[in-house]
LUMFI-205312 format. One record per residue (C-alpha): z, y, x; chain; residue in three letters. Coordinates in steps of 0.001 Angstrom, whole numbers, plus 500000, padded with zeros to 6 digits. Example, Ala and Ser with C-alpha at 12.3 -4.5 7.8 and 13.67 -1.06 7.14 Angstrom:
% LUMFI-205312
<r pz="507800" py="495500" px="512300" kette="A" rest="ala"/>
<r pz="507140" py="498940" px="513670" kette="A" rest="ser"/>
//
This chain:
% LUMFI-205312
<r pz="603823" py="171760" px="319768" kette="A" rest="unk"/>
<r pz="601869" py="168254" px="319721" kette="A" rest="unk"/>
<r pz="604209" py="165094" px="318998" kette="A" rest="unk"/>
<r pz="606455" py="164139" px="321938" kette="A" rest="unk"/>
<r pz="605457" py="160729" px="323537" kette="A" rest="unk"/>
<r pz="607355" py="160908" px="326154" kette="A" rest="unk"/>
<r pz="610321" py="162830" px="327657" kette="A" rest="unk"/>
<r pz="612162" py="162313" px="331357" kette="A" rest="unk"/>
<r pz="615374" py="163847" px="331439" kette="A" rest="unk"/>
<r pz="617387" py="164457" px="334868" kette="A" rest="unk"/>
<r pz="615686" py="161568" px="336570" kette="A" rest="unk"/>
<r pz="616694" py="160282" px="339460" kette="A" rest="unk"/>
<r pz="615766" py="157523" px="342045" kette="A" rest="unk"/>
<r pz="617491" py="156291" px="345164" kette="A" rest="unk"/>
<r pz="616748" py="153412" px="347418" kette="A" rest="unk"/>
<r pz="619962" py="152659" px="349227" kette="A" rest="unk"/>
<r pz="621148" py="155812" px="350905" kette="A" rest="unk"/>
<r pz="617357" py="157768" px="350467" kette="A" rest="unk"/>
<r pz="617073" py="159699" px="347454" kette="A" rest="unk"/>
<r pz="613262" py="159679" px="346126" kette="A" rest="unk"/>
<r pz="613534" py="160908" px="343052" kette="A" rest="unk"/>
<r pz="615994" py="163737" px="342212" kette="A" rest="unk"/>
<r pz="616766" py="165494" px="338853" kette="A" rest="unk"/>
<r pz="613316" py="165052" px="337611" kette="A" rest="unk"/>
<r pz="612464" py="166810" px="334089" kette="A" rest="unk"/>
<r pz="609091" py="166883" px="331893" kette="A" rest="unk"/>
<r pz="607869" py="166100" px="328901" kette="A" rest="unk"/>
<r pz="604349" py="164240" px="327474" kette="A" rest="unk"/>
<r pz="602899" py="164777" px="324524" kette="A" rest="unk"/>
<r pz="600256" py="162729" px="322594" kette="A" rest="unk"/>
<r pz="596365" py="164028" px="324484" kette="A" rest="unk"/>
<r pz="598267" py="165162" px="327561" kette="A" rest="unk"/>
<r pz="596450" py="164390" px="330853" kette="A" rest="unk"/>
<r pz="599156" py="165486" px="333329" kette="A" rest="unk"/>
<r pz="597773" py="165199" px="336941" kette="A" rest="unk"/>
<r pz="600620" py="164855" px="339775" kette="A" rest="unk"/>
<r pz="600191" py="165928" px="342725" kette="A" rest="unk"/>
<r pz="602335" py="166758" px="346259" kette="A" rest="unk"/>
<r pz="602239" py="164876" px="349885" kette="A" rest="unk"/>
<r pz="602205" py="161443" px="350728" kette="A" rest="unk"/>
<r pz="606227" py="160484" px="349862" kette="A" rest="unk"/>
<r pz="606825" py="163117" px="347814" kette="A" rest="unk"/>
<r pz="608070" py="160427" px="344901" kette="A" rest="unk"/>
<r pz="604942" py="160306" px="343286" kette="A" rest="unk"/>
<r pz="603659" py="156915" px="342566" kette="A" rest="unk"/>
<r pz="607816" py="156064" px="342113" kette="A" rest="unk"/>
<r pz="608119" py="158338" px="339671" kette="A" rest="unk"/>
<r pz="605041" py="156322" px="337619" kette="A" rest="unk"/>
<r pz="606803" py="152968" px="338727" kette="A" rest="unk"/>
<r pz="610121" py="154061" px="337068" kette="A" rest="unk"/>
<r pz="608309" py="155218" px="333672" kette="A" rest="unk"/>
<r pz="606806" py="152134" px="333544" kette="A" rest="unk"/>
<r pz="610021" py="150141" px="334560" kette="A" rest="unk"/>
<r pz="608826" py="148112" px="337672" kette="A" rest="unk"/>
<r pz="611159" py="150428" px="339478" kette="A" rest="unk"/>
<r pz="614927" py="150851" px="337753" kette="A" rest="unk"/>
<r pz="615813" py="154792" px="337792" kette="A" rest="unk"/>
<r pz="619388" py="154787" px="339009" kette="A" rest="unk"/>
<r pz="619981" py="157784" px="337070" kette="A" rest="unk"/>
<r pz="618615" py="159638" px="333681" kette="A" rest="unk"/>
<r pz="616727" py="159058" px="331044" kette="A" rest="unk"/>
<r pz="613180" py="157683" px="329914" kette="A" rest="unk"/>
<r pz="612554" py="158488" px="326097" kette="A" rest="unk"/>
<r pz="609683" py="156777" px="324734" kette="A" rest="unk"/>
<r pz="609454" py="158431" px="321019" kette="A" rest="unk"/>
<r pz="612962" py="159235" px="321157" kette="A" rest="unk"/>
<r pz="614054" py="155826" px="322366" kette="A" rest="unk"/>
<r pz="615991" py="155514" px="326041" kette="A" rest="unk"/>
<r pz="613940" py="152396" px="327333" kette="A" rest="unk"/>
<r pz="615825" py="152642" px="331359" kette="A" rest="unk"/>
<r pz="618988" py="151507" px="329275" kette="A" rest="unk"/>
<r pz="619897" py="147758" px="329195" kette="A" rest="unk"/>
<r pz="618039" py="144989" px="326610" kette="A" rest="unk"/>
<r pz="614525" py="146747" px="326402" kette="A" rest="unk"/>
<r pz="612003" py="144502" px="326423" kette="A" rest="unk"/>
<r pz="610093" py="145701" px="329376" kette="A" rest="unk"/>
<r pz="606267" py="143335" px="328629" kette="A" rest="unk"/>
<r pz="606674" py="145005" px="324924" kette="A" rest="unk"/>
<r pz="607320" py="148203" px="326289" kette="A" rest="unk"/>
<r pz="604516" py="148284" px="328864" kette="A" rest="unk"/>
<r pz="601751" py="147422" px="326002" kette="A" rest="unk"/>
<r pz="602471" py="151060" px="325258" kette="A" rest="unk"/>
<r pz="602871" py="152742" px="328004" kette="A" rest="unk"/>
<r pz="600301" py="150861" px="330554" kette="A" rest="unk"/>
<r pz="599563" py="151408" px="334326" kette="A" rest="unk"/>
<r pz="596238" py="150953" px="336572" kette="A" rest="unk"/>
<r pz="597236" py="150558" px="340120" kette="A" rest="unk"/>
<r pz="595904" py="151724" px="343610" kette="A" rest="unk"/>
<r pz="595695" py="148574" px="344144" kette="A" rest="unk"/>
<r pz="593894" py="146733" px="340958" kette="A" rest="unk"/>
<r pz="596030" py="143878" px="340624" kette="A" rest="unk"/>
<r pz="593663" py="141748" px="339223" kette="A" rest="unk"/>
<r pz="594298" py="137727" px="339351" kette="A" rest="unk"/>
<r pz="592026" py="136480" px="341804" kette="A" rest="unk"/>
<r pz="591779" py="132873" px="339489" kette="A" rest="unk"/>
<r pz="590604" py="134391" px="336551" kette="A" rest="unk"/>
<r pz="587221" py="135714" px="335800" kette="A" rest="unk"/>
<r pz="586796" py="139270" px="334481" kette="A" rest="unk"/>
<r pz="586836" py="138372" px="330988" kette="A" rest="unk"/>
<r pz="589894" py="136681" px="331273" kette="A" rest="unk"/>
<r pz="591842" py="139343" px="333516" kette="A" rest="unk"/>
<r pz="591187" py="141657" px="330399" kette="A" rest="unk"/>
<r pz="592218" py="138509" px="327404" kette="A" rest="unk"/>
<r pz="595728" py="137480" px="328967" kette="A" rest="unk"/>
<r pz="597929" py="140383" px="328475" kette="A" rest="unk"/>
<r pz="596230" py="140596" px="325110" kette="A" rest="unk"/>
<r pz="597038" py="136429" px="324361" kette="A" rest="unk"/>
<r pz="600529" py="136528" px="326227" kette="A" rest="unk"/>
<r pz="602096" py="140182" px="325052" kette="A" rest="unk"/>
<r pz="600472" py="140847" px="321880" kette="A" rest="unk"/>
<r pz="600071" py="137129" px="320953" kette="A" rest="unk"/>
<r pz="596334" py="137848" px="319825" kette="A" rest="unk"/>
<r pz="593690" py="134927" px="319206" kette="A" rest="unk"/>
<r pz="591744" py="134028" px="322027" kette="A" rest="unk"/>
<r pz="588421" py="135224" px="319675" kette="A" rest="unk"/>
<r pz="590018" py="138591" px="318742" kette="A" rest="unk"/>
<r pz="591405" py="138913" px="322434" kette="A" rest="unk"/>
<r pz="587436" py="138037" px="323470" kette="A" rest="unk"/>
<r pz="586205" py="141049" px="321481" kette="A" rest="unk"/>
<r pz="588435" py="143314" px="322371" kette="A" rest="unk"/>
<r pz="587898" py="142661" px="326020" kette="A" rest="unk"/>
<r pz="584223" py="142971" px="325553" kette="A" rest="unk"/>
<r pz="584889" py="146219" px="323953" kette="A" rest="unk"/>
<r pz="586315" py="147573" px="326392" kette="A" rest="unk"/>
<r pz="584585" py="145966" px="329510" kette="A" rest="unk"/>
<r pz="581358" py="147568" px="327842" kette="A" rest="unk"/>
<r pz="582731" py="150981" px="327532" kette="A" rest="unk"/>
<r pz="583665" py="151035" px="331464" kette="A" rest="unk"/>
<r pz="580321" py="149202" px="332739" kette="A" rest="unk"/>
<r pz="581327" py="146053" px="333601" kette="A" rest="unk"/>
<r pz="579558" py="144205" px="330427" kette="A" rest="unk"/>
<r pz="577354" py="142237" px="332713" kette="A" rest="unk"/>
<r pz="580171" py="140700" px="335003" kette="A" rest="unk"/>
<r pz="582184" py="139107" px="332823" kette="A" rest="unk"/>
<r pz="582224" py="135576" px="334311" kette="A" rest="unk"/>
<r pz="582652" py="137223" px="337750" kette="A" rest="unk"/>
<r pz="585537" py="136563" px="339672" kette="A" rest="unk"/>
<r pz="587466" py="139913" px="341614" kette="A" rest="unk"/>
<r pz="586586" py="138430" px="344831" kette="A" rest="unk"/>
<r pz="582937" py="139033" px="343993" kette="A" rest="unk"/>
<r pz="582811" py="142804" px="342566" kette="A" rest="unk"/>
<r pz="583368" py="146271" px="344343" kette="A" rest="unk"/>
<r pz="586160" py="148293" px="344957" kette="A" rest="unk"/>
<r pz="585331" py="150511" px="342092" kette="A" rest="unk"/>
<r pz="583954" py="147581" px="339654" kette="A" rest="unk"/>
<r pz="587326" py="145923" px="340372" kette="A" rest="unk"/>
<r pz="589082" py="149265" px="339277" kette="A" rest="unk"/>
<r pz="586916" py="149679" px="336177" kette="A" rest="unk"/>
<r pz="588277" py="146085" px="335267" kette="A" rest="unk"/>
<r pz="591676" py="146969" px="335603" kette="A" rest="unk"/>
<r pz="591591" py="150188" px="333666" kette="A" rest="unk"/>
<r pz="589771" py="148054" px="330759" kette="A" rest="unk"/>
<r pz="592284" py="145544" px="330919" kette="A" rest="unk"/>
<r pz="594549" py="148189" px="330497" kette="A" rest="unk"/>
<r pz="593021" py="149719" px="327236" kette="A" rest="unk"/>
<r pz="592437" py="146684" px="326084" kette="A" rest="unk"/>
<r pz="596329" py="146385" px="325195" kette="A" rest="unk"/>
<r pz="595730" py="149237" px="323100" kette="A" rest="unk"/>
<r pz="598274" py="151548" px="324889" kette="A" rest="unk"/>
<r pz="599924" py="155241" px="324005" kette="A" rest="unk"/>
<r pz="600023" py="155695" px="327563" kette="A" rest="unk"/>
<r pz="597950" py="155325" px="330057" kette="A" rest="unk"/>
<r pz="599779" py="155559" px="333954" kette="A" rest="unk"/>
<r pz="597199" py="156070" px="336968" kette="A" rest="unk"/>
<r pz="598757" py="155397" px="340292" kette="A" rest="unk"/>
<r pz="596026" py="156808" px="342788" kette="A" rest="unk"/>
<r pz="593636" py="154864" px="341435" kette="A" rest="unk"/>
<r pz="590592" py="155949" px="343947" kette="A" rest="unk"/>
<r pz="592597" py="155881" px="346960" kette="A" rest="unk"/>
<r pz="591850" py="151881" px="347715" kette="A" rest="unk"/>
<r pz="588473" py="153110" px="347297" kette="A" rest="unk"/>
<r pz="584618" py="153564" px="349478" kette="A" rest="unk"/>
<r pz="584057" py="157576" px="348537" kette="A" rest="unk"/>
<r pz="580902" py="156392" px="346951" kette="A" rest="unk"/>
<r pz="582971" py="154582" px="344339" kette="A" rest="unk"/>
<r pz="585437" py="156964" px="343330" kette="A" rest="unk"/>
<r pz="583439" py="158858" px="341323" kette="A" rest="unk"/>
<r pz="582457" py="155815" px="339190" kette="A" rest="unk"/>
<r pz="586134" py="155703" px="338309" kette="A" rest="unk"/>
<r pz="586576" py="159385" px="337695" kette="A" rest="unk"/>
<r pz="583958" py="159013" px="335667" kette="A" rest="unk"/>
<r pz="585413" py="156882" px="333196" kette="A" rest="unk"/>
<r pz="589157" py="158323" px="333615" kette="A" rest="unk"/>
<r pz="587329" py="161435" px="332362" kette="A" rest="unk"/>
<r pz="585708" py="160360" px="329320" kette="A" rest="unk"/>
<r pz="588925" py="159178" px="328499" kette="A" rest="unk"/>
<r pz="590766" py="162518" px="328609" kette="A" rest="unk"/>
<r pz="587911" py="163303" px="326548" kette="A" rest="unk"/>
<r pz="588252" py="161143" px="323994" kette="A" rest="unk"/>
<r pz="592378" py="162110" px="324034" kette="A" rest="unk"/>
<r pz="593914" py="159812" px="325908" kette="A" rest="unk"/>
<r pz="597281" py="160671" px="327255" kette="A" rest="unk"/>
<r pz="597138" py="159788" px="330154" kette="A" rest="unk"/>
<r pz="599703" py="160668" px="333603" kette="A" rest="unk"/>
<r pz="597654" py="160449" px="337127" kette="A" rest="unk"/>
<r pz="598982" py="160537" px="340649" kette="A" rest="unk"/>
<r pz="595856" py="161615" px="342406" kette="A" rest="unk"/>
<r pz="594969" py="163237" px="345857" kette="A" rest="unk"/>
<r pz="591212" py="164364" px="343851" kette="A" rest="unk"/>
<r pz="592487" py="167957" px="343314" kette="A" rest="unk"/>
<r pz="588617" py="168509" px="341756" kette="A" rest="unk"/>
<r pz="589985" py="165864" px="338665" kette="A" rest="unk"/>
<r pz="593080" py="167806" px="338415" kette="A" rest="unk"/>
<r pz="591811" py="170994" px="338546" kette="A" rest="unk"/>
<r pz="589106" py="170454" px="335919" kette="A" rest="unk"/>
<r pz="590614" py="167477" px="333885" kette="A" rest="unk"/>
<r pz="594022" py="167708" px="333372" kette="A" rest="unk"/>
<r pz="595896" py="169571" px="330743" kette="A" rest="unk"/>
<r pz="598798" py="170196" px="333236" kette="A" rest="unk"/>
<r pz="599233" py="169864" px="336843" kette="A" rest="unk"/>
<r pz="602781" py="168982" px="338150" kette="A" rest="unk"/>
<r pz="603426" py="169370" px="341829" kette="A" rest="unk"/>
<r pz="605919" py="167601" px="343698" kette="A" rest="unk"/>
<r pz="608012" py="167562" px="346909" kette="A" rest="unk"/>
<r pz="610192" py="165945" px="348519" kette="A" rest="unk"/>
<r pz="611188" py="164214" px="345032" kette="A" rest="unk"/>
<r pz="611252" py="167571" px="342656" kette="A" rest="unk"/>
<r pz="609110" py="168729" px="340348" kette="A" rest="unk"/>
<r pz="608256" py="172131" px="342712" kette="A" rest="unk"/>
<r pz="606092" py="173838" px="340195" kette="A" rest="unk"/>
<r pz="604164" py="172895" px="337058" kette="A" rest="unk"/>
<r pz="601602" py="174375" px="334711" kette="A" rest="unk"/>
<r pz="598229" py="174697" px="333623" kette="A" rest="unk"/>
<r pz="595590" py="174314" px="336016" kette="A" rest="unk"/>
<r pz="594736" py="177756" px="335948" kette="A" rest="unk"/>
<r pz="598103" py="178512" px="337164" kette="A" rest="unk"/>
<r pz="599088" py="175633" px="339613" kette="A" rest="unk"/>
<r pz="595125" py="176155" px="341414" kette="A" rest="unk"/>
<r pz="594960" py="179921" px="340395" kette="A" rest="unk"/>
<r pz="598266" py="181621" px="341296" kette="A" rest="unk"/>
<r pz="600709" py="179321" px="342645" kette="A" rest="unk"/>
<r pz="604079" py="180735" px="342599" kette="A" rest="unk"/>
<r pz="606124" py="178923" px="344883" kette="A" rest="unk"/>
<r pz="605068" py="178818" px="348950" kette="A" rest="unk"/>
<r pz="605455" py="174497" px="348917" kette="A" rest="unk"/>
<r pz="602465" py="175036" px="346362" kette="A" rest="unk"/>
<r pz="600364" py="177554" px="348034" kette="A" rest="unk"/>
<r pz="600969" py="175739" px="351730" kette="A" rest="unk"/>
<r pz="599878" py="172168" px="350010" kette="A" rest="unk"/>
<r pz="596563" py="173844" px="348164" kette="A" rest="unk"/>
<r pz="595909" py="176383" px="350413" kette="A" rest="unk"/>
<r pz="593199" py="173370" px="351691" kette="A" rest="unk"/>
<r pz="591596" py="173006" px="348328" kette="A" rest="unk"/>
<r pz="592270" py="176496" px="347181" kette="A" rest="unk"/>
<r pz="588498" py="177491" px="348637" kette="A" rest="unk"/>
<r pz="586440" py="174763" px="347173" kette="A" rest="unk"/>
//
């Protein structure tokens, strides 16, 4: 057994009177890449949103290293240089130039110097491609330049964790590669990292462990060799019976 980063215990989600989440259980350990996958509102990308606590879980736990941080008084910026996220959407600020996207977190959260912030950013800019647009504004990059930003801005906090939510879905087809291309050199390098993806090719031949879900439960998880190879339950075998040939 690897050491225990994370751990979810009997989580559960509800907005108003529709339960999203219900009873969810796993565990992450340092190097995981755990690829989730299931139907559009299967609880997916709200599962990612209550780990990282932009969504609060209305029941369970989160344990980051033993720690319950869905409780009251954690300090959720603090937490979140840990255990970051790269949206579907990039979020980047429009006002600020690449460079700067990837410094603030870095100034504001970790109260770094705006040199030592600088070469971090740089570091990690470089290491995703986008070297040469620093002084570029988001408004002026692609789809999948703007998502290599984010996911440097991302490391560049230095996180445990790294949360994809979809991160090629905004995207042209002949920019999600780019992006898989980096996510995948990071599982290389041992990154734990959790990704909500519809790219069942990724999570097939990337991840460390596949978890399916529907209608918000963990249906069946595994290795990929089991989830793609012999799916046990028929929610499984119905939802990759698609990809099952490629």
């Amino acid at each position: 057994m690897g050491e225990t980063v994370l751990e979810i215990r009997h989580l559960s989600k509800a907005f108003g009177s529709n339960s999203v989440l219900k009873d969810i259980d796993f565990t992450v350990e340092k190097g995981d890449v755990i690829s989730i996958i299931g139907a559009s509102g299967s609880g997916k990308s709200t599962l990612l949103r209550c780990i990282n606590l932009l969504e609060t879980p209305t029941g369970g736990e989160i344990l980051y290293h033993g720690r319950d941080v869905a409780g009251r008084g954690v300090n959720a910026p603090e937490y979140r240089s840990h255990v970051g996220m790269v949206f579907q959407s990039f979020n980047l600020f429009s006002n600020m130039t690449v460079l700067e996207n990837c410094m603030v977190g870095q100034t504001k959260v970790l109260k770094k110097s705006k040199e030592e912030a600088r070469e971090n950013a740089m570091r990690y800019l470089t290491k995703v491609g986008m070297a040469p647009y620093i002084n570029a504004r988001p408004r002026q990059i692609s789809g999948g330049q703007k998502q290599r930003v984010a996911i440097a801005r991302a490391l560049a906090m230095e996180p445990e964790v790294l949360l994809f939510d979809e991160p090629t879905s905004a995207l042209d087809p002949e920019m999600v590669g780019e992006v898989l291309a980096v996510m995948q050199d990071l599982a290389h390098e041992g990154m734990t990292m959790l990704v909500v993806t519809h790219e069942m090719a990724f999570a097939r031949d990337v991840s460390s462990r596949v978890v399916y879900m529907n209608e918000g439960v963990i249906c069946e998880q595994g290795s990929p060799a089991e989830v793609f190879g012999n799916p046990q339950q028929p929610e499984t075998k119905e939802f990759l019976a698609r990809f099952r040939q490629n």
